[in-house]
Structures are given as structure tokens and as C-alpha cells.
ZANUKE-475442 format. One record per residue (C-alpha): x, y, z. Coordinates in steps of 0.001 Angstrom, whole numbers, plus 500000, padded with zeros to 6 digits. Each point is the difference from the previous one (the first is absolute). Example, Ala and Ser with C-alpha at 12.3 -4.5 7.8 and 13.67 -1.06 7.14 Angstrom:
BEGIN
<c1=512300 c2=495500 c3=507800>
<c1=501370 c2=503440 c3=499340>
! end
This chain:
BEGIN
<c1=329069 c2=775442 c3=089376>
<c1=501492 c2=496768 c3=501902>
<c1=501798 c2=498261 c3=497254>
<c1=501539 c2=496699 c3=500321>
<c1=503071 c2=498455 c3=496872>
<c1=500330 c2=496638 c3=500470>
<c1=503071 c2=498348 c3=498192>
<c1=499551 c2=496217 c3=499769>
<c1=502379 c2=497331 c3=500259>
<c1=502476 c2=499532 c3=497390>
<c1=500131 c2=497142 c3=498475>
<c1=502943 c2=500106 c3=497623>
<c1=503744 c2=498409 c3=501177>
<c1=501162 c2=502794 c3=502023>
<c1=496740 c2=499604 c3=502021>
<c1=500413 c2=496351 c3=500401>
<c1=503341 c2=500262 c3=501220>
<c1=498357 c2=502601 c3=502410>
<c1=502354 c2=502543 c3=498520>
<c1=498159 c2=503059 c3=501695>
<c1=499984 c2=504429 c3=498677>
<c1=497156 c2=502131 c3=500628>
<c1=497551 c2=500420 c3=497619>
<c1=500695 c2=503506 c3=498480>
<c1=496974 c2=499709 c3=497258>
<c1=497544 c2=500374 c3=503038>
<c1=502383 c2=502268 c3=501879>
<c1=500224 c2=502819 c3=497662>
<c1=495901 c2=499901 c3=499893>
<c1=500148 c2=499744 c3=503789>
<c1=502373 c2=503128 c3=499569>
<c1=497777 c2=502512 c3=497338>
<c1=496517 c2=498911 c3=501943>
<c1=501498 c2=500808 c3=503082>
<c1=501264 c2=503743 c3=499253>
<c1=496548 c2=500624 c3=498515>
<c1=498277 c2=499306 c3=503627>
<c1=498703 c2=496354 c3=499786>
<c1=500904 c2=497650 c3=502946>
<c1=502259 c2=497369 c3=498617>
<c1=500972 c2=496557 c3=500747>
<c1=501969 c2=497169 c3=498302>
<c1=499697 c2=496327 c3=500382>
<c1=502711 c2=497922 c3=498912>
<c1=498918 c2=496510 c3=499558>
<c1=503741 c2=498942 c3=499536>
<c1=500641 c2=500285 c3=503418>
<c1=496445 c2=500864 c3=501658>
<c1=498467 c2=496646 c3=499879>
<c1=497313 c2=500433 c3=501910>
<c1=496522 c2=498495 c3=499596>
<c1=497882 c2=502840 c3=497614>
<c1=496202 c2=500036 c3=501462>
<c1=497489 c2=502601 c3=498768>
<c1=500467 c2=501387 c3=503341>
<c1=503782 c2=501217 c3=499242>
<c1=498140 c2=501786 c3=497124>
<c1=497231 c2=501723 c3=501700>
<c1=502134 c2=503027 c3=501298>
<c1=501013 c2=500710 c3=496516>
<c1=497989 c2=502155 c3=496967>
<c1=502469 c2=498977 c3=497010>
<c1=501789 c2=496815 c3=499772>
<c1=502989 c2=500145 c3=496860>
<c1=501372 c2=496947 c3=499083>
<c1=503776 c2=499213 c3=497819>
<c1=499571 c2=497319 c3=497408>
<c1=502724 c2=499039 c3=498418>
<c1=499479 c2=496209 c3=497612>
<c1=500925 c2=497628 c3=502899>
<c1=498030 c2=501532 c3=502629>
<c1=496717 c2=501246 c3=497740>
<c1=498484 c2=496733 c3=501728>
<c1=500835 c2=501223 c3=503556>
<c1=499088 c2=503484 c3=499466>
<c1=496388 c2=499126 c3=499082>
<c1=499813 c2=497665 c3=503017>
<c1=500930 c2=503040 c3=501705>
<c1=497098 c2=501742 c3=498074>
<c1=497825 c2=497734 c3=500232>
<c1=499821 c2=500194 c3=504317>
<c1=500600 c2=503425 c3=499767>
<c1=496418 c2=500478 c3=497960>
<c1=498248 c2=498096 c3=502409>
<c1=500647 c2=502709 c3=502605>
<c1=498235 c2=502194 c3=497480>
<c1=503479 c2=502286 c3=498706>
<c1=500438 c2=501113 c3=496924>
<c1=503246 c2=498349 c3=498445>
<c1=502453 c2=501508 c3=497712>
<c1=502769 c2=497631 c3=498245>
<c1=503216 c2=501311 c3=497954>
<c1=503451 c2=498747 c3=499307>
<c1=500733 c2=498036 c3=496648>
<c1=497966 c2=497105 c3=499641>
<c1=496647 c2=501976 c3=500299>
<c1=501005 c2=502483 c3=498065>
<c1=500508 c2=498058 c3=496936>
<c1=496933 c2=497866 c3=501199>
<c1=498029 c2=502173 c3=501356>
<c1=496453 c2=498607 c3=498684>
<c1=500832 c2=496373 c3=501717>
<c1=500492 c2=501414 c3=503164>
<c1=496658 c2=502308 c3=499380>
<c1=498453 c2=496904 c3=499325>
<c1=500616 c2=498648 c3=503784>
<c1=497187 c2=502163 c3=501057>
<c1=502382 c2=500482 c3=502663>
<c1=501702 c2=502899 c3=498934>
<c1=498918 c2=503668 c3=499426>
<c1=502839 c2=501804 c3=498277>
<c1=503278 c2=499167 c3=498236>
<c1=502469 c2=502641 c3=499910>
<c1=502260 c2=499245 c3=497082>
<c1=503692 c2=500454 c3=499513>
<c1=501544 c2=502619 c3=502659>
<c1=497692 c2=501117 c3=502303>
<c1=500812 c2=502540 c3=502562>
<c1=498562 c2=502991 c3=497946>
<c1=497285 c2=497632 c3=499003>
<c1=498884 c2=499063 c3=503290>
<c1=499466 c2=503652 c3=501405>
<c1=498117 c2=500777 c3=497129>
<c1=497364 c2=497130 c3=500720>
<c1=500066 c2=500540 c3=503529>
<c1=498908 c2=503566 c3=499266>
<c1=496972 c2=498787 c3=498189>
<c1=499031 c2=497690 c3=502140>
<c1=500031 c2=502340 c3=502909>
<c1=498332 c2=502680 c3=498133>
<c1=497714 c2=498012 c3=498259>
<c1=501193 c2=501222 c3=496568>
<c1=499798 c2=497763 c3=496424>
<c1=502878 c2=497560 c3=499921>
<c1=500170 c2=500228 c3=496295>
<c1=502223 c2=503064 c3=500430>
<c1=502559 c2=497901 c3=501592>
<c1=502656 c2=498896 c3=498057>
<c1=501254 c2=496504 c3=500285>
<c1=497110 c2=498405 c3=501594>
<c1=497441 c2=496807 c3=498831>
<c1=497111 c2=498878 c3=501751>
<c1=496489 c2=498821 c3=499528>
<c1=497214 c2=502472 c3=499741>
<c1=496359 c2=498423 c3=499857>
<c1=501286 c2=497114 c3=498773>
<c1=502195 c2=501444 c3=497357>
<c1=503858 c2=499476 c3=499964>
<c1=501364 c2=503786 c3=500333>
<c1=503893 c2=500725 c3=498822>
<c1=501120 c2=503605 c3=500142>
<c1=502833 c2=501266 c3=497803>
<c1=503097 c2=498811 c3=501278>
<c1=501677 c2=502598 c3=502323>
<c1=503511 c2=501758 c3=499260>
<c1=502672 c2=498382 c3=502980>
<c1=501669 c2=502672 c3=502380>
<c1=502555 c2=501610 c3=498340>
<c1=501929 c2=502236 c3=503047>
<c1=500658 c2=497069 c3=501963>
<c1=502492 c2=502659 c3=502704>
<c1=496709 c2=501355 c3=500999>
<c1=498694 c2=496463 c3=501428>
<c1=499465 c2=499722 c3=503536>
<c1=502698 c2=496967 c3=501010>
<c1=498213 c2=496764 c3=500393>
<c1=498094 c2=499789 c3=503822>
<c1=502316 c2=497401 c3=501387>
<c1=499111 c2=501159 c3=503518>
<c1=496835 c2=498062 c3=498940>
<c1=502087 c2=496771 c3=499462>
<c1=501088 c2=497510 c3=502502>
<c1=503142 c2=500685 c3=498736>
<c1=502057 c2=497579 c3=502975>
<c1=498380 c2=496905 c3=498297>
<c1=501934 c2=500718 c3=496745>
<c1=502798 c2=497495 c3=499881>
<c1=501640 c2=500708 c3=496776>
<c1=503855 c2=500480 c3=500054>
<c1=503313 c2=500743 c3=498003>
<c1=503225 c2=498689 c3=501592>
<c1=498252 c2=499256 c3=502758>
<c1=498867 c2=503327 c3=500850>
<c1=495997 c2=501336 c3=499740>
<c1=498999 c2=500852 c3=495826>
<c1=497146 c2=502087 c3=499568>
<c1=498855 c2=501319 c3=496476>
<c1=499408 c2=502949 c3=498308>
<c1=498253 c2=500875 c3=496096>
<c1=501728 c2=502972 c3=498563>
<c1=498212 c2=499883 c3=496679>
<c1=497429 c2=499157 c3=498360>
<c1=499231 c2=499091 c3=496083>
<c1=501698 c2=497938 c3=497554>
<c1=500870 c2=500568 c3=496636>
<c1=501609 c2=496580 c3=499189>
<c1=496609 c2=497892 c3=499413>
<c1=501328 c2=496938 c3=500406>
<c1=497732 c2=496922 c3=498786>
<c1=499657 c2=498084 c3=503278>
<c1=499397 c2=503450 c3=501699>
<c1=497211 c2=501980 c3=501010>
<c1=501936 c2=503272 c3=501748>
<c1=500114 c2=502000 c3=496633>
<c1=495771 c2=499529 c3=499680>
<c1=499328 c2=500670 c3=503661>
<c1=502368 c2=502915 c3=500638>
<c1=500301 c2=501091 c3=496668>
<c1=503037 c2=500411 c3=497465>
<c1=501060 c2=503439 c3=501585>
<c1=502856 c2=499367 c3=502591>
<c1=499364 c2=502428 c3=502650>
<c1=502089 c2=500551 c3=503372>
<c1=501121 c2=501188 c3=502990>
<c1=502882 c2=502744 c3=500658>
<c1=503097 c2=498511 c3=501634>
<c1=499012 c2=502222 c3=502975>
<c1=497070 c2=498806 c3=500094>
<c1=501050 c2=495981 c3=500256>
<c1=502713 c2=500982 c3=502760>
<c1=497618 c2=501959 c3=501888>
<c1=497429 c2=496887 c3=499915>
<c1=503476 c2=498130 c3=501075>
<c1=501350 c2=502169 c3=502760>
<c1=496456 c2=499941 c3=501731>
<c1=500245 c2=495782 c3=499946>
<c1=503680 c2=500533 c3=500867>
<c1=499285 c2=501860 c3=503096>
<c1=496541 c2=499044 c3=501188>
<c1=500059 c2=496695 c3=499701>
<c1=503890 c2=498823 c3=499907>
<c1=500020 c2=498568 c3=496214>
<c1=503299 c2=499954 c3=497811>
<c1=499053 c2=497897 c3=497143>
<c1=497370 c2=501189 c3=497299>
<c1=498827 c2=497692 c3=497440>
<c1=498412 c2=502428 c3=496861>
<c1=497043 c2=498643 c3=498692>
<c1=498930 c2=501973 c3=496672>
<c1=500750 c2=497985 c3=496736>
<c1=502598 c2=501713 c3=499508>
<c1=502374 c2=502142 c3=502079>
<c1=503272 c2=500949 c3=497404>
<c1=497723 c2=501370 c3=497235>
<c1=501324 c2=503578 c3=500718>
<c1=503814 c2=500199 c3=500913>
<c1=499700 c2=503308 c3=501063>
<c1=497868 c2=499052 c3=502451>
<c1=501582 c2=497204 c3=501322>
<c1=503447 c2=501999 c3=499970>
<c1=498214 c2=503017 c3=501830>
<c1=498932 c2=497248 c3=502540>
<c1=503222 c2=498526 c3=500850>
<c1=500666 c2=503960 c3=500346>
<c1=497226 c2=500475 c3=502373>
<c1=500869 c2=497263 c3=502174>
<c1=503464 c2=500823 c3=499889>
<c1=499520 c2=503405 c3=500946>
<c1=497319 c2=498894 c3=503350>
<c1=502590 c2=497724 c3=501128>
<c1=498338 c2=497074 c3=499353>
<c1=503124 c2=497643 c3=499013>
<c1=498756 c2=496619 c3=502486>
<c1=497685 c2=498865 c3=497748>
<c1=498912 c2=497967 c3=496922>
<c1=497294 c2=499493 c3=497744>
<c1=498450 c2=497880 c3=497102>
<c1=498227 c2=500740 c3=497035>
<c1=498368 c2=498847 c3=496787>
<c1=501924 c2=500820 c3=496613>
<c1=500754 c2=499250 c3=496455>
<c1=503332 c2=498129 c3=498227>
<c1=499743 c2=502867 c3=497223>
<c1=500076 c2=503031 c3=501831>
<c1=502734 c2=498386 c3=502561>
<c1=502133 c2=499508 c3=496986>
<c1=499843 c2=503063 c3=498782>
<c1=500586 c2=502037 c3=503432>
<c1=503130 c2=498272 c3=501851>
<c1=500507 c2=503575 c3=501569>
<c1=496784 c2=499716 c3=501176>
<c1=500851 c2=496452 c3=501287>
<c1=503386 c2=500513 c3=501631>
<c1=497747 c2=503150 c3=502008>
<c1=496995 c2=497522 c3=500984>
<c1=502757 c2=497529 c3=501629>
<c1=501619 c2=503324 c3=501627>
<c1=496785 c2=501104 c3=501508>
<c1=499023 c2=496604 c3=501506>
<c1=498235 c2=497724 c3=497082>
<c1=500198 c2=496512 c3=501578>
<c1=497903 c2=498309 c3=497634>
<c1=498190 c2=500638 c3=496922>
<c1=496631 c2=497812 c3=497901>
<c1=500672 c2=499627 c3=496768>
<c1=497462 c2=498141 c3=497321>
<c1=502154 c2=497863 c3=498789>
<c1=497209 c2=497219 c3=498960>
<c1=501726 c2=497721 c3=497469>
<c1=503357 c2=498945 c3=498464>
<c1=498171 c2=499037 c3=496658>
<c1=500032 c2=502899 c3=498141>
<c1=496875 c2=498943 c3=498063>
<c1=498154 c2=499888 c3=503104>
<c1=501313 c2=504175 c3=501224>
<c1=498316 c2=501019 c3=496142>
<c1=496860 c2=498126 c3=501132>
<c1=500370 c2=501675 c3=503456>
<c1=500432 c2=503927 c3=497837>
<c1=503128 c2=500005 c3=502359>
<c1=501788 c2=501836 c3=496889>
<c1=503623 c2=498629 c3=501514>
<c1=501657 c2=497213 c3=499054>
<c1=502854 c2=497342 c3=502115>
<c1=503370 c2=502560 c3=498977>
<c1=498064 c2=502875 c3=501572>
<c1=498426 c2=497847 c3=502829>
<c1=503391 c2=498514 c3=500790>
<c1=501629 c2=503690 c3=500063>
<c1=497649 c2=501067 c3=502851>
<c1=501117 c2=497188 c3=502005>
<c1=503343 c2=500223 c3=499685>
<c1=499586 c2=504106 c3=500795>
<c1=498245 c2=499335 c3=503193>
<c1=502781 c2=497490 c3=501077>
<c1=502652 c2=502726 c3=498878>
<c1=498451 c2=502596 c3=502869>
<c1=499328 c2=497106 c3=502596>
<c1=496377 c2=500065 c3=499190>
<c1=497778 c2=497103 c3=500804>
<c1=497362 c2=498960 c3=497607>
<c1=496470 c2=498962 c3=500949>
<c1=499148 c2=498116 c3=496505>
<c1=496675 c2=499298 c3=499034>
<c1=499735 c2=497112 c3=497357>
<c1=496339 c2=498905 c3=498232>
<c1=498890 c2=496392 c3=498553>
<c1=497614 c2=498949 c3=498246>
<c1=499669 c2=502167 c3=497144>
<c1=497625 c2=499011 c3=497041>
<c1=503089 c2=498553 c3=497679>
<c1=502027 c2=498754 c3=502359>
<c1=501775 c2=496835 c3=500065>
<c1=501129 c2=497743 c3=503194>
<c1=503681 c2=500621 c3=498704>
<c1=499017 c2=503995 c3=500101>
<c1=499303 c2=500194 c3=503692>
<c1=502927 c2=497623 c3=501249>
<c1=501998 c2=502198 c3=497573>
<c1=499110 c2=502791 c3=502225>
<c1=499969 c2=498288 c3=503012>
<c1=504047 c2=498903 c3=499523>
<c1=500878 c2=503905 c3=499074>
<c1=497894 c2=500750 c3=502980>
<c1=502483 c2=497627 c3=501682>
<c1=503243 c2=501310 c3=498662>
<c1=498918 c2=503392 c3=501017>
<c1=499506 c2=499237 c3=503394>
<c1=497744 c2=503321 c3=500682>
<c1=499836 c2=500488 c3=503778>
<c1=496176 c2=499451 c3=499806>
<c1=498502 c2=497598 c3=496612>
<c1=496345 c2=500298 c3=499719>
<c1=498342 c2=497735 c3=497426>
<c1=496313 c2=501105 c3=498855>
<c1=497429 c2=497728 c3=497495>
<c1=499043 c2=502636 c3=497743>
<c1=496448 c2=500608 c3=500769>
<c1=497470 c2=502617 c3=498056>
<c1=499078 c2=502657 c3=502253>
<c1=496939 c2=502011 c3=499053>
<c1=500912 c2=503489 c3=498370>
<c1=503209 c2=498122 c3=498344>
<c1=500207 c2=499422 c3=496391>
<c1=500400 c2=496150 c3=500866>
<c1=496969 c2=499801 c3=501741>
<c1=498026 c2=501654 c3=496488>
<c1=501969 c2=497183 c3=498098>
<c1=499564 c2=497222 c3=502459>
<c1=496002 c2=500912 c3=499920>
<c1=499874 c2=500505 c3=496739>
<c1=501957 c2=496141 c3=499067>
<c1=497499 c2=498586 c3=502353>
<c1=503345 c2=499071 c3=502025>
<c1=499025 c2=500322 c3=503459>
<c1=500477 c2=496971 c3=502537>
<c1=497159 c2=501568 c3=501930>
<c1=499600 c2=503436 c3=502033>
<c1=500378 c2=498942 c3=503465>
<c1=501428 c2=503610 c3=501102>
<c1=501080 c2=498660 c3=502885>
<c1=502823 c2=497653 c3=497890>
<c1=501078 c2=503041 c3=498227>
<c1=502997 c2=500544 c3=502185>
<c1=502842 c2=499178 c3=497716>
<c1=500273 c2=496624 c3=501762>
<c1=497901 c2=498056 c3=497971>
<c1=498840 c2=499268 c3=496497>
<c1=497009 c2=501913 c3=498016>
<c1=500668 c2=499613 c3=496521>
<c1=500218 c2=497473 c3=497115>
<c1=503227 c2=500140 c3=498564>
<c1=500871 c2=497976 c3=497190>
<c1=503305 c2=497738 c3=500886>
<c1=499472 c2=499775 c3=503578>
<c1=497511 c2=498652 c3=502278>
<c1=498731 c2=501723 c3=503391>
<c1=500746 c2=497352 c3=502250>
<c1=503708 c2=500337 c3=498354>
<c1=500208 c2=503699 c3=500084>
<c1=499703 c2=499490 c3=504092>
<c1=502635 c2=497129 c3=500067>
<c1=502524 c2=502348 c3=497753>
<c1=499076 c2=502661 c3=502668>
<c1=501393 c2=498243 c3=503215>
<c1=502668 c2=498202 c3=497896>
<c1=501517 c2=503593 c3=498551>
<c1=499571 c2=501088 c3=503613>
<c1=501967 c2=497039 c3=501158>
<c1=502866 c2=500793 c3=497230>
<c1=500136 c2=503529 c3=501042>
<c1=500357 c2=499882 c3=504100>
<c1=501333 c2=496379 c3=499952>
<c1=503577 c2=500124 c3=498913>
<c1=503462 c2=501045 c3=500746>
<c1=500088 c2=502762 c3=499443>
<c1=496993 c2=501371 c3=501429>
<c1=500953 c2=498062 c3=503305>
<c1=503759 c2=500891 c3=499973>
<c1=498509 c2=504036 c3=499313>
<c1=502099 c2=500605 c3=497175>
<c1=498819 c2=503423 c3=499039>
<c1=501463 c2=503338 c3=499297>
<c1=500200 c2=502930 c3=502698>
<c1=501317 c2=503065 c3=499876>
<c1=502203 c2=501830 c3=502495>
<c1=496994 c2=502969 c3=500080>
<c1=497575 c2=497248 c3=500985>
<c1=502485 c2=498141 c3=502411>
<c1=500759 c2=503164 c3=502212>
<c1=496445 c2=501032 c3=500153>
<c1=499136 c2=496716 c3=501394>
<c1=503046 c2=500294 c3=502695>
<c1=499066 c2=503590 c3=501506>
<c1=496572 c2=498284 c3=499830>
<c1=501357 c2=496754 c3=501844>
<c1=499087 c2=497998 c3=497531>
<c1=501278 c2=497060 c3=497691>
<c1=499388 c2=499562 c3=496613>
<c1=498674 c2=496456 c3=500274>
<c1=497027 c2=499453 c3=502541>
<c1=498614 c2=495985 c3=501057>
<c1=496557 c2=501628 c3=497881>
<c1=502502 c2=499230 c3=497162>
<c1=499488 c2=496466 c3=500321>
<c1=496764 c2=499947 c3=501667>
<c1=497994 c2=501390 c3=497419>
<c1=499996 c2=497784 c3=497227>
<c1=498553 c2=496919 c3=502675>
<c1=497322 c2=502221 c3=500271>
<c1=500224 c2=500234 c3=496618>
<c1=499238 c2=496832 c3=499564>
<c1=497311 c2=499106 c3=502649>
<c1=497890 c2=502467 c3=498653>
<c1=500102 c2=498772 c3=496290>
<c1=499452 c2=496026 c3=501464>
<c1=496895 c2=501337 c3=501596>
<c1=498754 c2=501958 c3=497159>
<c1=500578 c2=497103 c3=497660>
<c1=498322 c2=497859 c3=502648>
<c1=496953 c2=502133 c3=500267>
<c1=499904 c2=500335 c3=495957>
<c1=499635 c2=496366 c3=499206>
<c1=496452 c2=500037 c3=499260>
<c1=499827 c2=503181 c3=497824>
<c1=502827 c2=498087 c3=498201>
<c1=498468 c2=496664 c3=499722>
<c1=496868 c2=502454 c3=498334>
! end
């Protein structure tokens, strides 16, 4: 079969600020359809902006669509030409698989695959192609005669070595423009699963509790190939969480120790707990090339982490920081406003610790209620909801009732803890930790630890927020 995955246009800030990585969601599926004989292609509306006419869908049989929140509006606009050339239309990724009725509903969509779908996905095509009963595939909804079908949910792959590495000879992958230290960043997912659960989060529901994950040979391998064939020496890891096992990531500064592969650095997504309780593990990261790493920090009002289920309080937050500064590593710290109980003083309580710890990058979310989270079931269920505009649902602007602040406040506080973290002197003068590891890397990589993106980005920053706010003035007058 001719199969087409389309990945719309992100609409969160990263997309905005035309922050560009290849889809991998729609990659691995390119990757698993392809080895079982279909003719593949990918369309990447992030950087593929090309006019869609039911013509660019006639050469196809299947069209799959990624729907995250944000882009669920997009996607069925996709669907929606795509039907008129008379394809059948399959949908996946979070959003519809939480919501998989609504998007039923369209009449523009035949299937929705829910939660992780490459094993999914080859069992459907097989029916299809063979004309079998799609009730014996797992994982699937659709309409049948009228009648809303759901199939038991399917298990997600559990030996993720034995996936096929994502097609990215599919991708354009010249038009990605993401960097680290002025070099070319392209990203990786080395797990899968979550067993944290976090309130605001819908990982844990749509991958499941069960961490599962890669061998360190298997992540270098994935590596060396992007090292060699297409010139990249920064990684950025993009599972929810890449420290869970310190064996593993001790057997991968091994591996990429032992390969030679000492001119590079990476980023990934971790936790202040298990950082503080692994400084081995730490000291090793920063030895093996860890530039930068996320961390969750969300709030300086410890009332607000226990709404959160963050389960850590300031002391231990404040310990993770002051690790990663110890071993020259930057932080990437995500803060949240605009929880249910919060207060104005909360968030600028946040925003001037945000300040103080000068991360190398601040991002400030409004809490919004994602389907599949537990804050969307208690949003719904309080009859809290601003509205469901998906498209709004991008962290950048209010969707919920809270009960001390107002929505047309929450954005203000957004740009004006924005303004407190990049605007200041420290931030401007680049007062920040870095360690020797970190500083040699960068000069056999002719380098310098401070680039002019340093001061560039939080303009952007800022444009992007003014226009939001600008486009958002009616929805807020409503």
C-alpha cells in the first residue's frame, strides 16, 4: 500500500519561535510500515508548506495523521481534504487517543490508533489489506454502521532494540534549524513510559506506567549513524525521562567513550530527585558531554509542587540546582502558572527564584488541562474550562478558571516573569557556572560558551507572546 503520515504544524512556543526537529512520532511509523513492504512517505507541515489539494492525495491509499492538543484542529483540516480525494484516514498521537469519539465524530476520520502505535498500525494494515474483522485489532476505534467501535486497548512495544531507527531519509532533514552552541541539534527518544504520573501530565496514561528502554548500544549506534551520515554532534534526548536507570546512563558514557565519540554534547529531560541522589552519575553525564539538562521545576510555592504531585519540595529542588552548577551543567528549567490555588504573589514568587537562578534557558507555561491528565478529569468535572479551543491549548494561553487570578492576568504575569527572567544582569552579563569538562569540549569543538542566540532569544521571546496576546483579545474579552 502507498501510505502517506502527515505531521502538522506545531503550534506550541518552540514552533512559534520556528524552533525546528523532525518529527520522530511519524518517523518510527514511516520506519515499521516500511520494512513490512508498503511505500512510504512523510510530509512535514513544519517545514513543507505547501498548498494540500486532493490531488497531492490521489497517489496515496492510506493517509495517517499526528494529533497532538494544539494541532487536533490542523490535523482534521488535513483530514478533512484528504477525504475528499476518497482515502481512508487514520489519526493517532495523544489528543485522539484520549478523544478519540470527537475526532470519530468529524466524519472525517476512519480510525484512531491509540497510545503507541507502531505494532498497532501493522496490525490494521493487515486487515485492511486482507479484508479481515478489525475487531481483532487491538488499540483501534472507529465507526461501524453507525456505531462507535473501541477495541481493547493494545499492550505498547516492549523490546524497543528491535525497532527499525526512525526513516529520516524520508525527512527533509537540511530544513531543520535547531542548534546547541551554535552547532546543528537533532533529537532522539530512548524510552518510553512513565511511572511518575504527574497531575498536569498525560505521558504515564499514554505510554503507560512501565518505563521501558533502549540498551546503551543501542542509543550510540542510533548516534554514530547521525554522527557520521549526516555530520551532527549535539543530541537533545527526548523521552520524559533519560537518568531513570544509572546503569544505563553510566554504560552510555561507556559506550561513547569506548567509540571515540568525545566532540560532542547532548541534552536531556530529568528529575531533581534522582539527580540528588546519583552525583556519581552526575559528575559522569558532565564527563561524557551533558551540556544541558530539562528539569520540571514548575513552582517555588511549595503548596503549588503538592498540587502539581511533584512529591519534592524547595531544599530538594534547590539541591539539584546547585549539583548541576557543581559539574558545569546548564539547566533548561521549565516553570508552570496558573495553577487552581494560586495567588499573584505565587507566580512572581517563582518568577524572582526563576530570576536568581538564572537557568541558561527559563520557560514559563500557563498550566493548561490536557486530555488524558488528571487535571483535565478535574477541570471537566468543576465545570472549569475557559472553553476548548484546541488550538489555544499550547501552554501559551489561558483555559481554566482559577480562583485568585484572572485569564487576562495569567497572560500579563506570563510576559512579565519572562521579562524578570531574560531581562537582568545577570542574565545579560552571563553569569553562569561552567565546568572545565564543558569548556574544553567546546574548544576542540571551536566553540565558546556564550553564543549572540544567548541574547537573541528572549526578543523572540517576547514578539511571539505580544502576538499571541494580541490575537487572544477576543477569547479574553469572552
Amino acid at each position: 500500500m502507498k501510505i502517506l503520515f502527515v505531521s502538522p504544524q506545531g503550534s506550541n512556543l518552540y514552533a512559534k519561535m520556528k524552533v525546528g526537529l523532525p518529527p520522530l512520532g511519524v518517523a518510527y511509523l514511516a520506519a515499521v510500515t516500511r520494512e513490512k513492504g508498503h511505500e512510504v512517505t512523510i510530509l512535514d507541515r513544519a517545514v513543507d508548506h505547501r498548498k494540500l489539494t486532493i490531488d497531492y492525495f490521489q497517489k496515496f491509499d492510506i493517509i495517517g495523521i499526528s494529533a497532538d492538543t494544539p494541532r487536533y484542529p490542523e490535523a482534521v483540516g488535513i483530514a478533512k481534504i484528504a477525504k475528499k480525494a476518497g482515502k481512508k484516514i487514520l489519526m493517532g498521537g495523544y489528543h485522539v487517543s484520549f478523544l478519540d469519539k470527537e475526532a470519530l465524530d468529524t466524519g472525517v476520520v476512519d480510525f484512531i490508533v491509540r497510545g503507541e502505535a507502531e505494532e498497532i498500525i501493522i496490525n490494521l494494515l493487515e486487515a485492511l489489506e486482507n479484508k479481515t474483522s478489525l475487531k481483532t485489532v487491538k488499540g483501534i476505534s472507529y465507526l461501524e454502521n453507525g456505531e462507535y467501535v473501541r477495541t481493547p486497548d493494545a499492550p505498547p512495544p516492549r523490546n524497543l532494540d528491535a525497532m527499525p531507527f526512525p526513516a529520516r531519509d524520508l525527512l527533509p532533514m537540511d530544513k531543520y534549524t535547531s542548534q546547541m552552541q551554535g552547532m546543528p541539534l537533532t533529537n532522539l527518544i530512548t524510552s518510553r513510559g512513565c511511572p511518575f504520573n504527574c497531575y498536569f501530565c498525560s505521558s504515564s496514561k499514554f505510554g503507560g506506567l512501565k518505563w521501558r528502554y533502549r540498551s546503551a548500544k543501542s542509543i550510540v549506534d542510533e548516534m554514530e549513524m547521525l554522527y557520521n551520515d549526516y555530520g551532527y554532534r549535539t543530541f537533545a534526548f527526548m523521552d520524559d525521562n533519560f537518568t531513570l536507570s544509572k546503569k544505563r546512563v553510566m554504560d552510555f558514557a561507556d559506550e561513547l567513550e569506548k567509540r571515540g565519540m568525545t566532540d560532542i554534547l547532548w541534552w536531556c529531560f530529568s528529575r531533581v530527585d534522582i539527580l540528588i541522589r546519583n552525583e556519581d552519575m552526575v559528575k559522569r553525564m558532565a564527563e561524557s558531554g551533558a551540556f544541558q539538562i530539562f528539569l520540571g521545576l514548575e513552582s517555588h510555592n511549595e503548596g503549588v509542587l503538592n498540587d502539581y504531585g511533584k512529591n519534592v519540595g524547595n531544599t530538594e529542588q534547590d539541591k539539584a540546582i546547585e549539583l548541576l552548577h557543581k559539574y558545569g551543567i546548564n539547566i533548561h528549567g521549565s516553570f508552570i502558572i496558573g495553577d487552581i490555588n494560586e495567588t499573584e504573589d505565587m507566580v512572581l514568587q517563582t518568577a524572582r527564584w526563576a530570576r536568581d537562578v538564572n537557568p541558561k534557558v527559563t520557560q514559563f507555561s500557563v498550566l493548561t488541562p490536557y486530555p488524558g491528565t488528571a487535571l483535565y478529569n478535574d477541570v471537566e468535572k468543576e465545570g472549569r474550562f475557559l472553553h476548548k479551543k484546541w488550538e489555544l491549548y499550547d501552554a501559551l494561553h489561558s483555559t481554566v478558571r482559577t480562583d485568585n487570578i484572572s485569564p487576562k492576568r495569567i497572560q500579563q504575569l506570563l510576559i512579565k516573569a519572562y521579562k524578570m527572567a531574560y531581562i537582568n544582569k545577570n542574565r545579560l552579563l552571563h553569569k553562569r557556572p561552567q565546568s572545565k569538562i564543558i569548556t574544553e569540549k567546546l574548544k576542540k569543538m571551536h566553540k565558546k560558551p556564550f553564543t549572540i542566540r544567548d541574547l537573541i532569544v528572549p526578543f523572540r521571546v517576547f514578539s511571539v507572546f505580544r502576538l499571541e496576546m494580541w490575537k487572544s483579545k477576543k477569547y479574553l474579552k469572552n
